[in-house]
Every structure is written in C-alpha cells, then in structure tokens.
DSSP file (Angstrom, degrees, kcal/mol; ACC not computed):
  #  RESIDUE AA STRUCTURE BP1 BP2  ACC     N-H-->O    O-->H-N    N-H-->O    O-->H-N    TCO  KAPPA ALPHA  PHI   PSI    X-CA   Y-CA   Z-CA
    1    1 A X              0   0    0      0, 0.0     0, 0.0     0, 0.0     0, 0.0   0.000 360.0 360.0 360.0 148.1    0.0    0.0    0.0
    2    2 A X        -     0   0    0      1,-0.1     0, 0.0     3,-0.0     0, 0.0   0.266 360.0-127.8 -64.1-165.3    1.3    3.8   -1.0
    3    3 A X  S >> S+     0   0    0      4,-0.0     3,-3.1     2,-0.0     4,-1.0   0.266  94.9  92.5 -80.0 -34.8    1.6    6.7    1.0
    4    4 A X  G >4 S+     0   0    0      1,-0.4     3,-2.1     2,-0.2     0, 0.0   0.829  76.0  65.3 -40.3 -72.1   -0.3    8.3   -1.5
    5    5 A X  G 34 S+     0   0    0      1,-0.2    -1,-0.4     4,-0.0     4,-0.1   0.549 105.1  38.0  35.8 -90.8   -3.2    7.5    0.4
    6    6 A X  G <4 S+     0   0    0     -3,-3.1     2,-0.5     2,-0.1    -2,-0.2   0.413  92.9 106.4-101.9 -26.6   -2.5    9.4    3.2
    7    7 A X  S << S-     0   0    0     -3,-2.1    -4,-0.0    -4,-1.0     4,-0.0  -0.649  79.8-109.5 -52.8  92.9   -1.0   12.4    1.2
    8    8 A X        -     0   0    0     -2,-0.5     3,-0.3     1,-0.1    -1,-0.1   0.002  20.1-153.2  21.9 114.7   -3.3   15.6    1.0
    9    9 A X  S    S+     0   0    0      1,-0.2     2,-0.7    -4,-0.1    -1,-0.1   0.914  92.4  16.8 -74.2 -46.5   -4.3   15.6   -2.7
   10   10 A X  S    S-     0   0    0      1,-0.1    -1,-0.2     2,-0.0     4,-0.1  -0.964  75.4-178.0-171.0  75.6   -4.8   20.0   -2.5
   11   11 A X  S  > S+     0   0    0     -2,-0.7     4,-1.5    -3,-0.3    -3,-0.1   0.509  73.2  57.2 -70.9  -3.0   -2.8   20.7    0.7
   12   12 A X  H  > S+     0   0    0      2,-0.2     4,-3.2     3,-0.1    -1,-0.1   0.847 104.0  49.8 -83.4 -50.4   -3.7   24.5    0.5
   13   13 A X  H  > S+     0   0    0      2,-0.2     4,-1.4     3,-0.2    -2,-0.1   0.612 100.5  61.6 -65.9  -6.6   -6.9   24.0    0.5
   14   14 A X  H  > S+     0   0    0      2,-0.2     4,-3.1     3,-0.2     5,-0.5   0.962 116.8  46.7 -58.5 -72.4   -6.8   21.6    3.7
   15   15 A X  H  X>S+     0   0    0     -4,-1.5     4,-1.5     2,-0.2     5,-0.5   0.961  98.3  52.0 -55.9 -54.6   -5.7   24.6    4.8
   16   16 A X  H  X5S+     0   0    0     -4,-3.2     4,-1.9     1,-0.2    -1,-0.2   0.980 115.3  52.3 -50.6 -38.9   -7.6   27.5    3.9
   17   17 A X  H  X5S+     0   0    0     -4,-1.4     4,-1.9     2,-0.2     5,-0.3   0.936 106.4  54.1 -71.5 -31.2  -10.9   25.4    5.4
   18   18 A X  H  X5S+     0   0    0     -4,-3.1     4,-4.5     1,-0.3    -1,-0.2   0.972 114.3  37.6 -71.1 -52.3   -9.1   24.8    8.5
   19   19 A X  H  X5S+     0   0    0     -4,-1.5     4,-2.3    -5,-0.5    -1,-0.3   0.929 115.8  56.2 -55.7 -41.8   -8.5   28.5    8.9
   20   20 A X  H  X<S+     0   0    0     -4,-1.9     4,-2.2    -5,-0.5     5,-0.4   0.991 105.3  47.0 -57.3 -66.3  -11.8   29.2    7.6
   21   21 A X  H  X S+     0   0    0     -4,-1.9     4,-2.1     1,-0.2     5,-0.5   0.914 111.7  59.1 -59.8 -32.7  -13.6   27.0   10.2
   22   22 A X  H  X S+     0   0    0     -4,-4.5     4,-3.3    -5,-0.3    -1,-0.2   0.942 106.8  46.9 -45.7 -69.9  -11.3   28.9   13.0
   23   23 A X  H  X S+     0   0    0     -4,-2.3     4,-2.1     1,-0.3     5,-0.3   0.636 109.9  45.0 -86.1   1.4  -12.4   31.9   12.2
   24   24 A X  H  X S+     0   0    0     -4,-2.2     4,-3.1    -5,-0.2    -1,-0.3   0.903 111.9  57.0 -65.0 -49.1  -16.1   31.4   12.0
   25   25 A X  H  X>S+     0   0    0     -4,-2.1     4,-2.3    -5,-0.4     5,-0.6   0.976 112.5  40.2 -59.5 -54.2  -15.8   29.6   15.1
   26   26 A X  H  X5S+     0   0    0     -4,-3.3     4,-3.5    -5,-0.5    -2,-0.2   0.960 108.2  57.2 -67.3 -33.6  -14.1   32.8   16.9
   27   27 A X  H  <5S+     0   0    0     -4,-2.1     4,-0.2     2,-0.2    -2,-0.2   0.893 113.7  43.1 -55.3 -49.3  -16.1   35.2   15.5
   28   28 A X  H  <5S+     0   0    0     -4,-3.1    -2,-0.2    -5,-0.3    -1,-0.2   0.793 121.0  37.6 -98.2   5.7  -19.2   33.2   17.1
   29   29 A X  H ><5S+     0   0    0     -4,-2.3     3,-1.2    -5,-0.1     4,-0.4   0.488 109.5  55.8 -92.0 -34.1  -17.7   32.6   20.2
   30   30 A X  T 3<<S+     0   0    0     -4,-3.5    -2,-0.1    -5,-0.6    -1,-0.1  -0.111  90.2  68.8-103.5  62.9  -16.1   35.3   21.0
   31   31 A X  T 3  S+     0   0    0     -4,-0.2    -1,-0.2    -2,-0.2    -3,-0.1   0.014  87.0  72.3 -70.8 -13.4  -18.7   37.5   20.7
   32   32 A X  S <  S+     0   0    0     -3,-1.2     3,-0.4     1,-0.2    -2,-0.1   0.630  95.8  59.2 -74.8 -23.6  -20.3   35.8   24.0
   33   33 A X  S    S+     0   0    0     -4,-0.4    -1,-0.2     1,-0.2    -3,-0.1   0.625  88.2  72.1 -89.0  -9.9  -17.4   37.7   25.7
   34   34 A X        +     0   0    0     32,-0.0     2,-0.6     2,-0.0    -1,-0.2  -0.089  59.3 126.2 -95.2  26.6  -18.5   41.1   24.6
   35   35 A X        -     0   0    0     -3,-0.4    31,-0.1    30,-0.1     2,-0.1  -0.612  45.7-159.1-101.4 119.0  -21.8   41.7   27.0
   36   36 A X        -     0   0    0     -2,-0.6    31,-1.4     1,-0.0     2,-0.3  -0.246  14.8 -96.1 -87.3-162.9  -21.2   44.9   28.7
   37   37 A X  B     -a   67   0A   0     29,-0.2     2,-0.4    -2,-0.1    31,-0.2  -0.935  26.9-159.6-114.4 103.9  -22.8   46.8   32.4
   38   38 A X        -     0   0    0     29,-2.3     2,-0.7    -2,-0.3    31,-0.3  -0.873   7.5-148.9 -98.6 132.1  -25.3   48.9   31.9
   39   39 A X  E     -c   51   0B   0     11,-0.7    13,-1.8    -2,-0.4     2,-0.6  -0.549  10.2-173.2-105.0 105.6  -25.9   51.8   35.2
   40   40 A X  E     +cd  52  70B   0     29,-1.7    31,-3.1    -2,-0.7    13,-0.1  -0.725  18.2 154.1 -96.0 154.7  -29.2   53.3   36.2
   41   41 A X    >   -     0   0    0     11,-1.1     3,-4.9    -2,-0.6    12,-0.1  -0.348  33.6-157.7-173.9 100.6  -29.0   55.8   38.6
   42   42 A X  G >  S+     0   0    0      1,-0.3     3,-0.8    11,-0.2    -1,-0.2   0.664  93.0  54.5   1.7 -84.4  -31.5   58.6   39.1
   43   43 A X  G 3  S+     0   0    0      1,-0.2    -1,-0.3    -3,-0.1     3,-0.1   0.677 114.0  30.2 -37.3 -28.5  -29.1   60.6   40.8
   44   44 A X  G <  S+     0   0    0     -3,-4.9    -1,-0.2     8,-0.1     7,-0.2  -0.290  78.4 106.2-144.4  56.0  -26.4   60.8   38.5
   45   45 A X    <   +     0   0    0     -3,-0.8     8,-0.2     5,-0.1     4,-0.1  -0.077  30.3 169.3-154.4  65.9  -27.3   60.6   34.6
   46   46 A X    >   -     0   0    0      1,-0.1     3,-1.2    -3,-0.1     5,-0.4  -0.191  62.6 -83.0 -50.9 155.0  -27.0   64.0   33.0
   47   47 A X  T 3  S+     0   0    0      1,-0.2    -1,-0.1     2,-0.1     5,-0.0  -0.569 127.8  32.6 -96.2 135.8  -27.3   63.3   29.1
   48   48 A X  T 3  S+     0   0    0     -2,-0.2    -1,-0.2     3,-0.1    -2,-0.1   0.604  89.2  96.5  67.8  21.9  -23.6   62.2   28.4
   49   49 A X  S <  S-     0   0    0     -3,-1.2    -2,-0.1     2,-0.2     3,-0.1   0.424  93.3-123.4-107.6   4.7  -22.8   60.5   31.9
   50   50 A X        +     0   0    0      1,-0.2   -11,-0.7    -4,-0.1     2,-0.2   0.572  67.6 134.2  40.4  18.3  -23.7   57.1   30.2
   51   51 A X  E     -c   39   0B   0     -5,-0.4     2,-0.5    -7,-0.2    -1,-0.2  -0.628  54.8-136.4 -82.1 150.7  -26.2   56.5   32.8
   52   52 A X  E     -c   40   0B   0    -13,-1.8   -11,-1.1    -2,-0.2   -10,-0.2  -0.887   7.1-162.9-130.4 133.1  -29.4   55.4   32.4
   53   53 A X  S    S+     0   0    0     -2,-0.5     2,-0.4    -8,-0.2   -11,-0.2   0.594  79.2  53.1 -78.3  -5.3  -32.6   57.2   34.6
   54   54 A X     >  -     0   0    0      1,-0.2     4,-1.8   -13,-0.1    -1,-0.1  -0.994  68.3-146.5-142.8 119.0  -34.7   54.4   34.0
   55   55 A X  H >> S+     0   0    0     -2,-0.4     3,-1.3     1,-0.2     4,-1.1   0.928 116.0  44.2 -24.0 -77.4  -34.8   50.6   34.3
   56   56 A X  H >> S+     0   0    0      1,-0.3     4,-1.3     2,-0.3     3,-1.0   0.647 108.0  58.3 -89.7 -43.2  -36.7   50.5   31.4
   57   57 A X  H 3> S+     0   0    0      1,-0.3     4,-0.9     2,-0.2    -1,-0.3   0.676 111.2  48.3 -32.3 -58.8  -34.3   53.2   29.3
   58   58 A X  H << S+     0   0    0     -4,-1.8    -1,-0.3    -3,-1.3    -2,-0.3   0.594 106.2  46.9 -90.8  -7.8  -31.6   51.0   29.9
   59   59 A X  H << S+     0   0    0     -4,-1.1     3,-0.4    -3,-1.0    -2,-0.2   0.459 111.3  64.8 -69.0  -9.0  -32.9   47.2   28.8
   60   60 A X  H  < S+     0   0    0     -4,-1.3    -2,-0.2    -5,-0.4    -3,-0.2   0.962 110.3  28.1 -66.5 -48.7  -34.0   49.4   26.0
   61   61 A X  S  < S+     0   0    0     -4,-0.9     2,-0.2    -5,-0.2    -1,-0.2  -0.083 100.1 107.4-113.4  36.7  -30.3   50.1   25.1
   62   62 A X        -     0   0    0     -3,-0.4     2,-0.2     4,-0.1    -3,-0.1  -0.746  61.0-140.6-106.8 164.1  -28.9   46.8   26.4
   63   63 A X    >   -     0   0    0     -2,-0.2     3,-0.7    21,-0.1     2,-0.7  -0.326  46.4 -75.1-106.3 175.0  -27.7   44.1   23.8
   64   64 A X  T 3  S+     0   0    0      1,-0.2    21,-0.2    -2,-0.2    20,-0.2  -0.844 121.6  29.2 -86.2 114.8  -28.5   40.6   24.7
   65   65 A X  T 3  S+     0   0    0     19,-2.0    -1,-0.2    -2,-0.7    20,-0.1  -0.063  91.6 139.2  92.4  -9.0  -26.3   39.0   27.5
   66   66 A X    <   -     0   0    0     -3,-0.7    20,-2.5    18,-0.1     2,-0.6  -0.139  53.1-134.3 -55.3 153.8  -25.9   42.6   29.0
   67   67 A X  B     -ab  37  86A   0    -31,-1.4   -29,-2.3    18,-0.2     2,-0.8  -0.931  11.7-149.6-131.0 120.5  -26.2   42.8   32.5
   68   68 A X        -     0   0    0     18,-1.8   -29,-0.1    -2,-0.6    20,-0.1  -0.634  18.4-150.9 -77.4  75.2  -28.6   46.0   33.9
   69   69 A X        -     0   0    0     -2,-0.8   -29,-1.7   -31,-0.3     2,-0.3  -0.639   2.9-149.1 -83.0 127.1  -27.3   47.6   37.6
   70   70 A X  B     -d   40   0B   0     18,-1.3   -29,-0.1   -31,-0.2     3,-0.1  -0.977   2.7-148.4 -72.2 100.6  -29.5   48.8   39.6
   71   71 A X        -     0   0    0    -31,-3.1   -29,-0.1    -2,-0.3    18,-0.0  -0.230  43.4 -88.1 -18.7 117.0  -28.6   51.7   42.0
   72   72 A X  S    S+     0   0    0     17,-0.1     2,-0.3     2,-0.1    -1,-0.2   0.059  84.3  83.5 -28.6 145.2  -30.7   51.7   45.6
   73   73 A X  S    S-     0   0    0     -3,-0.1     2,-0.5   -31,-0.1    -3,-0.0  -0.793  80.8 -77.6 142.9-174.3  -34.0   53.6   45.4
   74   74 A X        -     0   0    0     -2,-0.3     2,-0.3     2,-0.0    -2,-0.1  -0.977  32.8-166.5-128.2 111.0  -37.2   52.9   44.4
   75   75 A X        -     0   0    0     -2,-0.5     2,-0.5   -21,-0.0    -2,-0.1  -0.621  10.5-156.2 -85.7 142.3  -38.5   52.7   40.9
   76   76 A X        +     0   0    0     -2,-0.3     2,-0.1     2,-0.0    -2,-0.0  -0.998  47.6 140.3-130.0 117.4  -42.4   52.6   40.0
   77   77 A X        -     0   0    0     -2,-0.5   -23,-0.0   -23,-0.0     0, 0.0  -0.262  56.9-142.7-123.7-166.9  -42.1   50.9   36.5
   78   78 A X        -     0   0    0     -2,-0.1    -2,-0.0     0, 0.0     2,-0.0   0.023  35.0-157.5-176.0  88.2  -43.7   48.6   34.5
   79   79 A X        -     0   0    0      2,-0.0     2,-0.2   -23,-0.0    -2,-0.0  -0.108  15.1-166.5 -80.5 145.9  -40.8   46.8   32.7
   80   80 A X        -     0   0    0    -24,-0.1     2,-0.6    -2,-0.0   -21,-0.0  -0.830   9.1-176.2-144.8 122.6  -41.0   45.0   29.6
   81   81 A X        +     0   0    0     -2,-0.2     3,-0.1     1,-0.1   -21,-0.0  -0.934  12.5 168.5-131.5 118.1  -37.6   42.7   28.9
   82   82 A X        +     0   0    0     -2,-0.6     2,-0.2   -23,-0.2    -1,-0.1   0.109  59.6  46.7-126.3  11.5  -37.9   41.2   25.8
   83   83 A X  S    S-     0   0    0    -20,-0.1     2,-0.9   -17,-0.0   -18,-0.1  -0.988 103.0 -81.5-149.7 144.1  -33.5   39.6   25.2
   84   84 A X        +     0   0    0     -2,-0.2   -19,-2.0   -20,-0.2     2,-0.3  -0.364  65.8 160.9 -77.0 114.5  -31.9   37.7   28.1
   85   85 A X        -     0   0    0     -2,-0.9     2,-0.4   -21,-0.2   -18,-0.2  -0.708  36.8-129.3-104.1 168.4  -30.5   40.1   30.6
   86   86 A X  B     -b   67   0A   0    -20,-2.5   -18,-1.8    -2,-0.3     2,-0.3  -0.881  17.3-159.1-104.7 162.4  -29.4   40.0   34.1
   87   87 A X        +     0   0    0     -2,-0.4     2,-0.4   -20,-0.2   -18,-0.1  -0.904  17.7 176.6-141.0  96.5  -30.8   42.6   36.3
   88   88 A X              0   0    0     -2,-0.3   -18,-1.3     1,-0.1    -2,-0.0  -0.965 360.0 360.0-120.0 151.8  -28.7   43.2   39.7
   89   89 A X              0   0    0     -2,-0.4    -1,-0.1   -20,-0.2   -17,-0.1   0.128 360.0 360.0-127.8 360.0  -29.1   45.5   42.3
C-alpha cells in the first residue's frame, strides 16, 4: 500500500478550510465575551454621563447577555424585557 493514500491531494486547500472553520468559530464565540454593564441611577445621569434614569431606558439600550445595575432607590415601572439580561441591584 502507498503513501499516497495518506497524502493531501490539495494541501492549500486543507488549509484555507481549517483557517476558515477557526475563524467562524471565533467570530461566534467570541462575541459571547463582549456583553457589557449597563448603570441606572436617578441621581447621577445627566445626558452624556452614560447613565441610564430608567430601568426600562436602559434594557431598551442593552444588547443581549448585558447585564442591567441597579442603584438603591425605588423605581415605579412597568418593565418590559424582551432579550436575556441579568438585572442586579
């Protein structure tokens, strides 16, 4: 029996799909790593302080996997969360 076999026939292309499948695969995994902190707090979100006055203001302008802090206080709301966040306070 050969080697032949065993040989690559179109070793360039072996490569270029390997490399191909990499980077599809990082591009859609590591995009799981990119989920930012969004902050309301009443007190302190003057337009350009990247604070949010509202629960609802900020799951508006969260991505999905974002995670919403809450500041103490008491909000009267009526939230409507429609992509998975977290919400801590």
């Amino acid at each position: 029996m050969s080697d032949s076999f065993l040989r690559p026939r179109h070793p360039l292309l072996l490569i270029a799909t390997a490399i191909g499948f990499l980077l599809v695969s990082l591009a859609f995994f590591g995009s799981a790593s990119a989920a930012t902190t969004l902050l309301v707090d009443p007190s302190n979100c003057a337009s350009g302080s990247g604070n949010y006055c509202s629960i609802q203001a900020a799951i508006n302008a969260a991505t999905p996997g974002d995670t919403v802090f809450i500041t103490d206080g008491t909000y009267v709301e009526k939230l409507t969360i429609y992509k998975p966040l977290t919400l801590q306070g």
